[in-house]
PDB file of N, CA, C and O in Angstrom, chain B, residues numbered from 101:
ATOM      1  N   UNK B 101     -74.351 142.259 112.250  1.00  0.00           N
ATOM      2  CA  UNK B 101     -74.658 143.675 112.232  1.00  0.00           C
ATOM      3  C   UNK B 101     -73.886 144.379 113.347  1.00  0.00           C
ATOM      4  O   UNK B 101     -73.611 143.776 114.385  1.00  0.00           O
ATOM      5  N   UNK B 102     -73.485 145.834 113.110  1.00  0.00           N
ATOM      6  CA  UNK B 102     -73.015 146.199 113.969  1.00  0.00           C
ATOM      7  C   UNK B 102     -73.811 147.588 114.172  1.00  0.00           C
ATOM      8  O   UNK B 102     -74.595 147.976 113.306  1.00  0.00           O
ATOM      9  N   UNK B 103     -73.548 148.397 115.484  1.00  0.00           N
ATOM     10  CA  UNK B 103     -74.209 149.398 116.177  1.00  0.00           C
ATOM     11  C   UNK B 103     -73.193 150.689 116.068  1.00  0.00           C
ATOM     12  O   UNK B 103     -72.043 150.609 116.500  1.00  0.00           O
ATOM     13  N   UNK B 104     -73.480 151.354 115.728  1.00  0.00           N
ATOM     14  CA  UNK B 104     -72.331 152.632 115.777  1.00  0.00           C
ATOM     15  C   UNK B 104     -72.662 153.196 117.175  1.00  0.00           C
ATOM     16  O   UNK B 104     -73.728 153.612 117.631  1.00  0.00           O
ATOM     17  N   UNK B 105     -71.631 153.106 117.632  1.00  0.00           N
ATOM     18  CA  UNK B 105     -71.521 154.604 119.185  1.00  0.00           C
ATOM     19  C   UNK B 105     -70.661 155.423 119.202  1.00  0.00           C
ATOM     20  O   UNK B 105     -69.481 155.086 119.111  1.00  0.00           O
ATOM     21  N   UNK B 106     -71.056 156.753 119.330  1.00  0.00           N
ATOM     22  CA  UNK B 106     -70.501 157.976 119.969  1.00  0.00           C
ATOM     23  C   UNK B 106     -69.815 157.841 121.080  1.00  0.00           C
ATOM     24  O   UNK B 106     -70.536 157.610 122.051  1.00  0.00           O
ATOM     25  N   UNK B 107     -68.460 157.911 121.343  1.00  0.00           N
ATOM     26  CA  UNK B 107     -68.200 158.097 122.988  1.00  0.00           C
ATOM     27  C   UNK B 107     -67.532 159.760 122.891  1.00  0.00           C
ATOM     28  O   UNK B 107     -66.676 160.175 122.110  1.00  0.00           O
ATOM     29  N   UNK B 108     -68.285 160.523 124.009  1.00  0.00           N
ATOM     30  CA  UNK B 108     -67.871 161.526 124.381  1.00  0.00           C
ATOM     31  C   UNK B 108     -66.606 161.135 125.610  1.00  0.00           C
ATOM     32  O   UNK B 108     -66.864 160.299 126.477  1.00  0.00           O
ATOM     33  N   UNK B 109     -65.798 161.550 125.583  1.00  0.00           N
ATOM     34  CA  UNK B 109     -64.329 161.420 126.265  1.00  0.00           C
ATOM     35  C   UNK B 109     -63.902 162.144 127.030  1.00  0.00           C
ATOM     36  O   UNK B 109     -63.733 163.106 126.281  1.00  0.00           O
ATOM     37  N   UNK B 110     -63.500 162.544 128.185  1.00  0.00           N
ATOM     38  CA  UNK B 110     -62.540 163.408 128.701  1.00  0.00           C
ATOM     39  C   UNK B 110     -60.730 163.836 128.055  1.00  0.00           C
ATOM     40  O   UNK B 110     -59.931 162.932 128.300  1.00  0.00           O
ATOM     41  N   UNK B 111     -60.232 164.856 127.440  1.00  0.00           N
ATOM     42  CA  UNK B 111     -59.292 164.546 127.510  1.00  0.00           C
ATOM     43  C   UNK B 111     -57.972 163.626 128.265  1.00  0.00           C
ATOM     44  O   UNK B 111     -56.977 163.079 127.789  1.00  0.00           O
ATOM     45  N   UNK B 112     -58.502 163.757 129.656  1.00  0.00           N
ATOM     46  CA  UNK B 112     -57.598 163.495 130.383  1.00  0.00           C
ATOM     47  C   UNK B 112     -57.747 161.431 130.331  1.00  0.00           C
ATOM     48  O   UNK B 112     -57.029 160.618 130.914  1.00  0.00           O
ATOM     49  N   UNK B 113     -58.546 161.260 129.715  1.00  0.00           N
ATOM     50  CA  UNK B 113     -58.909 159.471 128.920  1.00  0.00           C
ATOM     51  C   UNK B 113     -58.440 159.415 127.217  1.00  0.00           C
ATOM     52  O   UNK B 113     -58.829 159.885 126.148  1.00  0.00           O
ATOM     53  N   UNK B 114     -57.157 158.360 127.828  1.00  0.00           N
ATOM     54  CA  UNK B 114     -56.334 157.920 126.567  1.00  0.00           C
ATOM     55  C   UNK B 114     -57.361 157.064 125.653  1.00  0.00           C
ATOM     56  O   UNK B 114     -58.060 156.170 126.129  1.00  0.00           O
ATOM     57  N   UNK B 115     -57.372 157.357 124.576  1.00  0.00           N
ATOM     58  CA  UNK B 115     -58.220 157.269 123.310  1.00  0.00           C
ATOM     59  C   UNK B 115     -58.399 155.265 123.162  1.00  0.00           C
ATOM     60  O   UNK B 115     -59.213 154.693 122.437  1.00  0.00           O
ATOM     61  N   UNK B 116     -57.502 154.680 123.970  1.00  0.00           N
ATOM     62  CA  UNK B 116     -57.274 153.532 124.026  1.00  0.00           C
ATOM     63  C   UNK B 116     -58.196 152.787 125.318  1.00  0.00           C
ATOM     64  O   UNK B 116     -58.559 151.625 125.501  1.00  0.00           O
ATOM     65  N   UNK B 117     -58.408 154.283 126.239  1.00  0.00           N
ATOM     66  CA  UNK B 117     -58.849 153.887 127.399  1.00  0.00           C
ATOM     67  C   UNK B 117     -60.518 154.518 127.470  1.00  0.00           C
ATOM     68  O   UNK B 117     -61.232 154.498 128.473  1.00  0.00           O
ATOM     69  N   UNK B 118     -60.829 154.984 126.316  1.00  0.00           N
ATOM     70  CA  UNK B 118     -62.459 155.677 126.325  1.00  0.00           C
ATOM     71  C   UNK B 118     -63.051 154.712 125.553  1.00  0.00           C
ATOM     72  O   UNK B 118     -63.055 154.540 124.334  1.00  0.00           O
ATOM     73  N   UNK B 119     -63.660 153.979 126.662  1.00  0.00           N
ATOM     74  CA  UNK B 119     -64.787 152.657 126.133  1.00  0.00           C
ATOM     75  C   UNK B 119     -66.259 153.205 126.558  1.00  0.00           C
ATOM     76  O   UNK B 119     -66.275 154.409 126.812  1.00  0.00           O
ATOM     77  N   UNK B 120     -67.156 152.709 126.644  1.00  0.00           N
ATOM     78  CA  UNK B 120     -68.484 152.857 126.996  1.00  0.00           C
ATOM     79  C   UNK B 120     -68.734 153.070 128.609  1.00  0.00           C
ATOM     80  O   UNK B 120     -69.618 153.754 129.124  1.00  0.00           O
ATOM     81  N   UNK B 121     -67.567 152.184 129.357  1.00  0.00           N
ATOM     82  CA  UNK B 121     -67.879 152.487 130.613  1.00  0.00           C
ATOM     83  C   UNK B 121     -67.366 153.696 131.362  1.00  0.00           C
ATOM     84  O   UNK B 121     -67.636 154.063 132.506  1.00  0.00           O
ATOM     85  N   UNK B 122     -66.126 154.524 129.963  1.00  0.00           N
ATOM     86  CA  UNK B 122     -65.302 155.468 130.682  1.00  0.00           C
ATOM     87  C   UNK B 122     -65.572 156.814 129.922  1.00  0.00           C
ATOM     88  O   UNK B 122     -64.610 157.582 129.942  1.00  0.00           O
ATOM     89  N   UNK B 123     -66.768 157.287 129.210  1.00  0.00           N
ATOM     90  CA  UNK B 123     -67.147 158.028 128.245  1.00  0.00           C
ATOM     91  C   UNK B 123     -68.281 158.792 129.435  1.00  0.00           C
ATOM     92  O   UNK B 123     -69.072 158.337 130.262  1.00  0.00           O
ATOM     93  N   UNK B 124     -67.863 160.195 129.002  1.00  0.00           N
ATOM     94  CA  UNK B 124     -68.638 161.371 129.610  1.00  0.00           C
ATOM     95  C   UNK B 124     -70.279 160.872 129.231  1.00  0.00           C
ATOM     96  O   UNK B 124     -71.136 160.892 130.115  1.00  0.00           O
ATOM     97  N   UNK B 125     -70.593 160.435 127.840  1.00  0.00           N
ATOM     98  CA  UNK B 125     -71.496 160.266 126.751  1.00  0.00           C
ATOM     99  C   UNK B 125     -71.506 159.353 126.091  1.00  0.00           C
ATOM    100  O   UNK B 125     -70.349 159.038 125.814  1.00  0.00           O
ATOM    101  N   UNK B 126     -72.455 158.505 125.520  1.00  0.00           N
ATOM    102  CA  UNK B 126     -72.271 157.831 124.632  1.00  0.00           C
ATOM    103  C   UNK B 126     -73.429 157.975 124.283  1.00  0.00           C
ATOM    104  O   UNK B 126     -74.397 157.841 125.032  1.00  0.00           O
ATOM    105  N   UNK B 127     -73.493 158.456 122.331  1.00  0.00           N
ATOM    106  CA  UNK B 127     -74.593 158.669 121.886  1.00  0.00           C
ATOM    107  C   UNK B 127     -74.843 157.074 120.737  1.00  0.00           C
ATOM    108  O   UNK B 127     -74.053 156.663 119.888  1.00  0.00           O
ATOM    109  N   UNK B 128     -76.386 156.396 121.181  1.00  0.00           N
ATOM    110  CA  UNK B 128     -76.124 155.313 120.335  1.00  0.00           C
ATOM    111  C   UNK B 128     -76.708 155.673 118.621  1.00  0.00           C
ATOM    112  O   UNK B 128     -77.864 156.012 118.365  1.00  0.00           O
ATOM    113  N   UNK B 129     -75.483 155.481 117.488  1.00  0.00           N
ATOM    114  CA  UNK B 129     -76.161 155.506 116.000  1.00  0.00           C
ATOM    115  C   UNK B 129     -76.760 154.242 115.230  1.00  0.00           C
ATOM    116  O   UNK B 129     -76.844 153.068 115.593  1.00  0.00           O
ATOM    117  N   UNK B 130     -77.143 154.862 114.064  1.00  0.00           N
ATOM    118  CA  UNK B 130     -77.902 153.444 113.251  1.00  0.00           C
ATOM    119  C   UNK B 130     -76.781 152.260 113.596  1.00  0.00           C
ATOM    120  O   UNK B 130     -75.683 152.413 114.131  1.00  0.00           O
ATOM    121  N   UNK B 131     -77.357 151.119 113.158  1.00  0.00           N
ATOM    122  CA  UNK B 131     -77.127 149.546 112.494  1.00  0.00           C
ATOM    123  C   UNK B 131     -76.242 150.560 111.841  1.00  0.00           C
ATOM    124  O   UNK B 131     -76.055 151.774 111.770  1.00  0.00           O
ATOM    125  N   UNK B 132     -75.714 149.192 111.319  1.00  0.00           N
ATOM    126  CA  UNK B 132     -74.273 148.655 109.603  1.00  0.00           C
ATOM    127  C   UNK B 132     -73.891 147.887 109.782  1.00  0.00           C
ATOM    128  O   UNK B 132     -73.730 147.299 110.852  1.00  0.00           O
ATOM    129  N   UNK B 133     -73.488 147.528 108.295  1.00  0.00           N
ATOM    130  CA  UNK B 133     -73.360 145.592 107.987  1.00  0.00           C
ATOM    131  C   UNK B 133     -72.281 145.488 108.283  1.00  0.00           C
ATOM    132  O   UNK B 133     -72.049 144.303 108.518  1.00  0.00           O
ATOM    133  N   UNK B 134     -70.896 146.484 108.497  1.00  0.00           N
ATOM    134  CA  UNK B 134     -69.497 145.891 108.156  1.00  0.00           C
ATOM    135  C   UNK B 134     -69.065 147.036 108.884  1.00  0.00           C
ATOM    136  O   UNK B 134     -69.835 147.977 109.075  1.00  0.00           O
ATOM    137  N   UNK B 135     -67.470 147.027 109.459  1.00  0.00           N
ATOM    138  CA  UNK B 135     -66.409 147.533 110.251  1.00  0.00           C
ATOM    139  C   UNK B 135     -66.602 149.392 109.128  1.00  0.00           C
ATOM    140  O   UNK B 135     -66.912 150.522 109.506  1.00  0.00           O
ATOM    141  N   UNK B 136     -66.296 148.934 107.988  1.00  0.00           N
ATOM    142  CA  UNK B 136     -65.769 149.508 106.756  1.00  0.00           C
ATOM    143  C   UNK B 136     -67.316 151.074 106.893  1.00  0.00           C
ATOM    144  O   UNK B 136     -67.217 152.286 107.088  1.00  0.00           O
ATOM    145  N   UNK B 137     -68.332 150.307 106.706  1.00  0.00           N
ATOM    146  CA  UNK B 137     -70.021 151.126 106.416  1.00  0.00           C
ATOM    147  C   UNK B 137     -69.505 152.037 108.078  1.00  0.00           C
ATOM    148  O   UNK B 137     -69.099 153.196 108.146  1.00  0.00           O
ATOM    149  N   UNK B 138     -69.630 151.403 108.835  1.00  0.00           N
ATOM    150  CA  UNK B 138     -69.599 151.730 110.192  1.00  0.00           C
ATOM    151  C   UNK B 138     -68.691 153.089 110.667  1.00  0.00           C
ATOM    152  O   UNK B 138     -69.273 154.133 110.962  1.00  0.00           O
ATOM    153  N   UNK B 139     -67.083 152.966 110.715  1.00  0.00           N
ATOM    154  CA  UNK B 139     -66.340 153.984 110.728  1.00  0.00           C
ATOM    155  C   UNK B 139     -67.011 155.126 109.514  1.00  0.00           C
ATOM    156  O   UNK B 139     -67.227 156.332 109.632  1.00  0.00           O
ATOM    157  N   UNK B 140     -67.132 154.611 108.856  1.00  0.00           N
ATOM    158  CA  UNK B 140     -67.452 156.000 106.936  1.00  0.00           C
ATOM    159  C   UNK B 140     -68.880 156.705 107.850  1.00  0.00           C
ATOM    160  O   UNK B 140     -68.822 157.884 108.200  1.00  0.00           O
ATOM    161  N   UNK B 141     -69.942 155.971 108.125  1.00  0.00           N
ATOM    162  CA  UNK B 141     -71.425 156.329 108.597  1.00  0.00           C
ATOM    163  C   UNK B 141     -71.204 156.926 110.498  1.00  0.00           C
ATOM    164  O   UNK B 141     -72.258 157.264 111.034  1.00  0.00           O
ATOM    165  N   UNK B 142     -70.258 156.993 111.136  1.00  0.00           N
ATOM    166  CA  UNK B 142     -69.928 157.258 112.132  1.00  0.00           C
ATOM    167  C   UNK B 142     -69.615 158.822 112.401  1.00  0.00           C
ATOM    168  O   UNK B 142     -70.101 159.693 113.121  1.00  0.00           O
ATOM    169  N   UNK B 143     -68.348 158.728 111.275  1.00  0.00           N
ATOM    170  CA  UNK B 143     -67.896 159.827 110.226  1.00  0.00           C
ATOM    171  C   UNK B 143     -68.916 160.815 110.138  1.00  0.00           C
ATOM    172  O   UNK B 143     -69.128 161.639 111.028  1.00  0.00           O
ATOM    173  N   UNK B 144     -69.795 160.705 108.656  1.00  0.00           N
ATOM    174  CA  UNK B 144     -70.590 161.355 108.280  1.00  0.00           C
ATOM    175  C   UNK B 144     -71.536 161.829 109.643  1.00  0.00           C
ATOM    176  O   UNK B 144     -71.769 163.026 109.808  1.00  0.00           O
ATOM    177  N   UNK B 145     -72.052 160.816 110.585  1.00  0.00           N
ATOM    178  CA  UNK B 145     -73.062 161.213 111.864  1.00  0.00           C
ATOM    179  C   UNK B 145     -72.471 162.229 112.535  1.00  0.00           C
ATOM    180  O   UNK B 145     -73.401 162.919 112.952  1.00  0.00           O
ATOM    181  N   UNK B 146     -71.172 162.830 112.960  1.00  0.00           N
ATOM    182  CA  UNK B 146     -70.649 163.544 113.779  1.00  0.00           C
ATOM    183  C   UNK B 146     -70.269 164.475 112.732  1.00  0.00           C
ATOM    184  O   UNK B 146     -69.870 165.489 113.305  1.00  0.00           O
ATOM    185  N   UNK B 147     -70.233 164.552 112.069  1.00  0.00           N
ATOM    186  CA  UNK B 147     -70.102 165.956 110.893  1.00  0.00           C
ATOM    187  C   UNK B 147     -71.345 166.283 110.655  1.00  0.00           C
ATOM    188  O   UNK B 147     -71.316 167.456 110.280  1.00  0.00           O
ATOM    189  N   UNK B 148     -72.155 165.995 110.661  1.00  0.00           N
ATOM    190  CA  UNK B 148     -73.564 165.946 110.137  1.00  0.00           C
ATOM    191  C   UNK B 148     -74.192 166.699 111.487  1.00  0.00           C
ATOM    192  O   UNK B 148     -75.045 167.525 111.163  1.00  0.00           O
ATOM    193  N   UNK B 149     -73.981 166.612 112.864  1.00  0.00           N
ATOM    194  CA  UNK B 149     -74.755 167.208 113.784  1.00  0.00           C
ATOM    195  C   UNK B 149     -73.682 167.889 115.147  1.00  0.00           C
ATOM    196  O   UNK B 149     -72.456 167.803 115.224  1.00  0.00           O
ATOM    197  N   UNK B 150     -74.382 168.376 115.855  1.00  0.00           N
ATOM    198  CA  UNK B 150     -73.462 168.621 116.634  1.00  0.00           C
ATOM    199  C   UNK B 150     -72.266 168.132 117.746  1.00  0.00           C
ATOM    200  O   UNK B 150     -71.437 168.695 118.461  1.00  0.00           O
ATOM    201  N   UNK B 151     -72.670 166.808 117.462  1.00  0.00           N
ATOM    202  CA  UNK B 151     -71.495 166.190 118.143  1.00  0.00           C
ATOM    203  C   UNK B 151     -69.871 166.361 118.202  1.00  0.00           C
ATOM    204  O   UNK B 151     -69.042 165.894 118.983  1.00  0.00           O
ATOM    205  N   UNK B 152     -69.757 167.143 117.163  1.00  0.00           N
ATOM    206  CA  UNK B 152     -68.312 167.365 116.886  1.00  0.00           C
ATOM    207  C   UNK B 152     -67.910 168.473 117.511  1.00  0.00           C
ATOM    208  O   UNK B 152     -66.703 168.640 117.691  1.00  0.00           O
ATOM    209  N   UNK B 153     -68.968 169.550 118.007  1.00  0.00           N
ATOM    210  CA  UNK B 153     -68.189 170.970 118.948  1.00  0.00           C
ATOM    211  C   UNK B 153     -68.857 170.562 120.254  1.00  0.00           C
ATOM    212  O   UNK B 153     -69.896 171.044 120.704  1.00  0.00           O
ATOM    213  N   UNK B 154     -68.082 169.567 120.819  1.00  0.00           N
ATOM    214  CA  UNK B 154     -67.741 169.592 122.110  1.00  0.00           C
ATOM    215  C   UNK B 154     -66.925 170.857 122.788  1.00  0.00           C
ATOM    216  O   UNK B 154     -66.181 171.696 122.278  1.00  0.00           O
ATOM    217  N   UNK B 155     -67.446 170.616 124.382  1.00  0.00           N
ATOM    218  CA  UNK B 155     -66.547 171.693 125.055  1.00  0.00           C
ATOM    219  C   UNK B 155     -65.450 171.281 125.428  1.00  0.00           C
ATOM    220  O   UNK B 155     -65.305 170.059 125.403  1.00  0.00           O
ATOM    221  N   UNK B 156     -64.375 172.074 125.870  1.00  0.00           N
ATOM    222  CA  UNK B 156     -63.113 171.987 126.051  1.00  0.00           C
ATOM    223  C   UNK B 156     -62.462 170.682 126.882  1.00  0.00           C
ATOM    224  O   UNK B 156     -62.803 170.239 127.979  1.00  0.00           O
ATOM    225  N   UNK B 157     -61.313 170.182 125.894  1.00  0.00           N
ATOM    226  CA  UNK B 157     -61.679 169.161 127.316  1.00  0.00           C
ATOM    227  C   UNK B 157     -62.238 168.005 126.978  1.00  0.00           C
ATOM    228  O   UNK B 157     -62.287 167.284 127.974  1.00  0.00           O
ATOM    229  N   UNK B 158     -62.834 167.322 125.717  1.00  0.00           N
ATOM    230  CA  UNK B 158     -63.473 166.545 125.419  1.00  0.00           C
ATOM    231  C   UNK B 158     -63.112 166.159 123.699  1.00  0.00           C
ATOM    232  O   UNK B 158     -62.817 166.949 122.802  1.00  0.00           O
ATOM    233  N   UNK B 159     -63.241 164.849 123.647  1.00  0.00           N
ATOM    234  CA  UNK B 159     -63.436 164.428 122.279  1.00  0.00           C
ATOM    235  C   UNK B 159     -64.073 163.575 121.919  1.00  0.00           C
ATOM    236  O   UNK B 159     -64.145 162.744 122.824  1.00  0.00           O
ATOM    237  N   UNK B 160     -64.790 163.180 120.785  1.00  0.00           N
ATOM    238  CA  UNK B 160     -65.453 162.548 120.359  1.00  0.00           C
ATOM    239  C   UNK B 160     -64.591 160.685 119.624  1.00  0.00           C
ATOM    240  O   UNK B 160     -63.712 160.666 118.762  1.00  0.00           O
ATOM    241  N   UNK B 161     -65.122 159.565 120.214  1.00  0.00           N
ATOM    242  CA  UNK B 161     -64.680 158.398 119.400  1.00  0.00           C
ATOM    243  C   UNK B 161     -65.937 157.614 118.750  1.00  0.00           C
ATOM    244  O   UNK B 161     -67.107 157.494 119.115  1.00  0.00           O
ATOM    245  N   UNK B 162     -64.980 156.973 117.276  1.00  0.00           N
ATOM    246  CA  UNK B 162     -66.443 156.262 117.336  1.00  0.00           C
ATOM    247  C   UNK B 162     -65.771 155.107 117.547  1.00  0.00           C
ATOM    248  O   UNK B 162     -64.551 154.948 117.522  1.00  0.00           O
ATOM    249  N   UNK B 163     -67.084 153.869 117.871  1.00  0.00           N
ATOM    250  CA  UNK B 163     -66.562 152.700 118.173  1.00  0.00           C
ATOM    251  C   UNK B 163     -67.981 151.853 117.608  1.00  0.00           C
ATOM    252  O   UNK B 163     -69.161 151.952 117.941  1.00  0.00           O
ATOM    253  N   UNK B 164     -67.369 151.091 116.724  1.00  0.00           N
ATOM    254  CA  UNK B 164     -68.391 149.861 116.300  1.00  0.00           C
ATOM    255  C   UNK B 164     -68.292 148.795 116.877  1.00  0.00           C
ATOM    256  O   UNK B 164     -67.253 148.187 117.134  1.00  0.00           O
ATOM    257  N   UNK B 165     -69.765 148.393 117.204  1.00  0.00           N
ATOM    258  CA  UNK B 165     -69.819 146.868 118.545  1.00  0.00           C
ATOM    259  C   UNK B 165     -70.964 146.391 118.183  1.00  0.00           C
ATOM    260  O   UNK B 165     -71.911 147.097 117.837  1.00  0.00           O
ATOM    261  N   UNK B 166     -70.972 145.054 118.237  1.00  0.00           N
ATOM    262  CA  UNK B 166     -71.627 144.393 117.886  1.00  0.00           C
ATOM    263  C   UNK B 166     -73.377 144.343 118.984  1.00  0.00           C
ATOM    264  O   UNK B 166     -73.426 144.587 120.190  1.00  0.00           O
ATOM    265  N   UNK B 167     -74.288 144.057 118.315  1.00  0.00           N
ATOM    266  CA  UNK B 167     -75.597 144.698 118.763  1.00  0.00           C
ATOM    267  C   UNK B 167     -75.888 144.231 119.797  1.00  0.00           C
ATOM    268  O   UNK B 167     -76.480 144.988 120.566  1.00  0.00           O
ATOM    269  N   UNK B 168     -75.639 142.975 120.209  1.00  0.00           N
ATOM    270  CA  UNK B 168     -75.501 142.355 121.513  1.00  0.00           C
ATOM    271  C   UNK B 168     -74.959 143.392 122.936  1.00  0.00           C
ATOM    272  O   UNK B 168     -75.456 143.672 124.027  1.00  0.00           O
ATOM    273  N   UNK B 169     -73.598 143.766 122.167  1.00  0.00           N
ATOM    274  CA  UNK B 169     -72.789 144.557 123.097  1.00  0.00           C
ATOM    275  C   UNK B 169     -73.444 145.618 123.057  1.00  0.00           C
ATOM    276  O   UNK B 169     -74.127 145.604 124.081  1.00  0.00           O
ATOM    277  N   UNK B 170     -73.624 146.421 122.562  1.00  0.00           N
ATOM    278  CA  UNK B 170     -74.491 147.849 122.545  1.00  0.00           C
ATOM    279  C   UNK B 170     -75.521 147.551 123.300  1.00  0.00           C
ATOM    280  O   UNK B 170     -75.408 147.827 124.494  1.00  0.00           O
ATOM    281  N   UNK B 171     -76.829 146.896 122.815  1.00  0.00           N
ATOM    282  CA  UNK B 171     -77.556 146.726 124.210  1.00  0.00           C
ATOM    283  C   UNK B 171     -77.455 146.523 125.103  1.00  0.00           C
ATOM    284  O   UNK B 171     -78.182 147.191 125.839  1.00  0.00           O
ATOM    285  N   UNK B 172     -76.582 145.550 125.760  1.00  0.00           N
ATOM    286  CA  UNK B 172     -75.940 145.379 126.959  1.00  0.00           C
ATOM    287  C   UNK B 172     -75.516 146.900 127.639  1.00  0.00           C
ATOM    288  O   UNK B 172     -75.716 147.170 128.823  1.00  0.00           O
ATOM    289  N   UNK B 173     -74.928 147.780 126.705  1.00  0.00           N
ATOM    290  CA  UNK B 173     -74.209 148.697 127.362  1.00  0.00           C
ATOM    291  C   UNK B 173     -75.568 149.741 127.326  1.00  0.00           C
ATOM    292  O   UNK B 173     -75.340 150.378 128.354  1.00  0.00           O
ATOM    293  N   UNK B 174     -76.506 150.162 126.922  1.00  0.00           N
ATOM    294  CA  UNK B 174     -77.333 150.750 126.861  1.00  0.00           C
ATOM    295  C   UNK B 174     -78.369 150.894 127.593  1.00  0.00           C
ATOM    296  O   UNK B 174     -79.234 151.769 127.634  1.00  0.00           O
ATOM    297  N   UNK B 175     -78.087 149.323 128.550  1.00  0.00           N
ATOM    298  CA  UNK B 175     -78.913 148.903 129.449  1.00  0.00           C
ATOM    299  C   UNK B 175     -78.273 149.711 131.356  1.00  0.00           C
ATOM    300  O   UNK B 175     -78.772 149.852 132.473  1.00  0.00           O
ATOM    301  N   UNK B 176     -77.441 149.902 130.928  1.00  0.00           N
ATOM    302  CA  UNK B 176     -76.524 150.220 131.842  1.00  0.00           C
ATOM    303  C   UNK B 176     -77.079 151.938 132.573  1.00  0.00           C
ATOM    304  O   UNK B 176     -76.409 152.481 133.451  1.00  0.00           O
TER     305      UNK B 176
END
C-alpha cells in the first residue's frame, strides 16, 4: 500500500530536491494500492480542494511512499 503526500514547496526548491524534509507543508492523503491509483488520486485531491492556489512562491508535489515511510515522516 502506498500513502499519498502533498508537499508544499518553495520555489526556490528544485522539484527533485522537495522531499518531506524540505517542504513548507506536507499534507498527508488516503492509502492506494499502486504508483498508477496514487499519482491519478493525488491529482484529483489537489483539484478537488484548495491545495492548488498556493501563494506566490510555492508549488504543490505529489509524492507516493510507502506507509512505513509516511509514518515515519509524520512522526517528525
Amino acid at each position: 500500500m502506498l500513502q499519498i503526500m502533498i508537499l508544499v514547496c518553495s520555489v526556490n526548491v528544485s522539484p527533485v530536491d522537495c522531499q518531506m524534509e524540505t517542504a513548507l507543508d506536507v499534507i498527508s492523503g488516503p492509502q492506494t494500492a499502486s504508483a498508477i491509483s496514487c499519482g491519478m488520486q493525488g491529482q484529483a485531491l489537489i483539484a478537488s480542494t484548495s491545495f492548488a492556489r498556493r501563494r506566490p512562491g510555492e508549488y504543490v508535489k505529489i509524492k507516493c511512499t510507502h506507509l512505513k515511510e509516511a509514518r515515519t515522516a509524520q512522526k517528525i
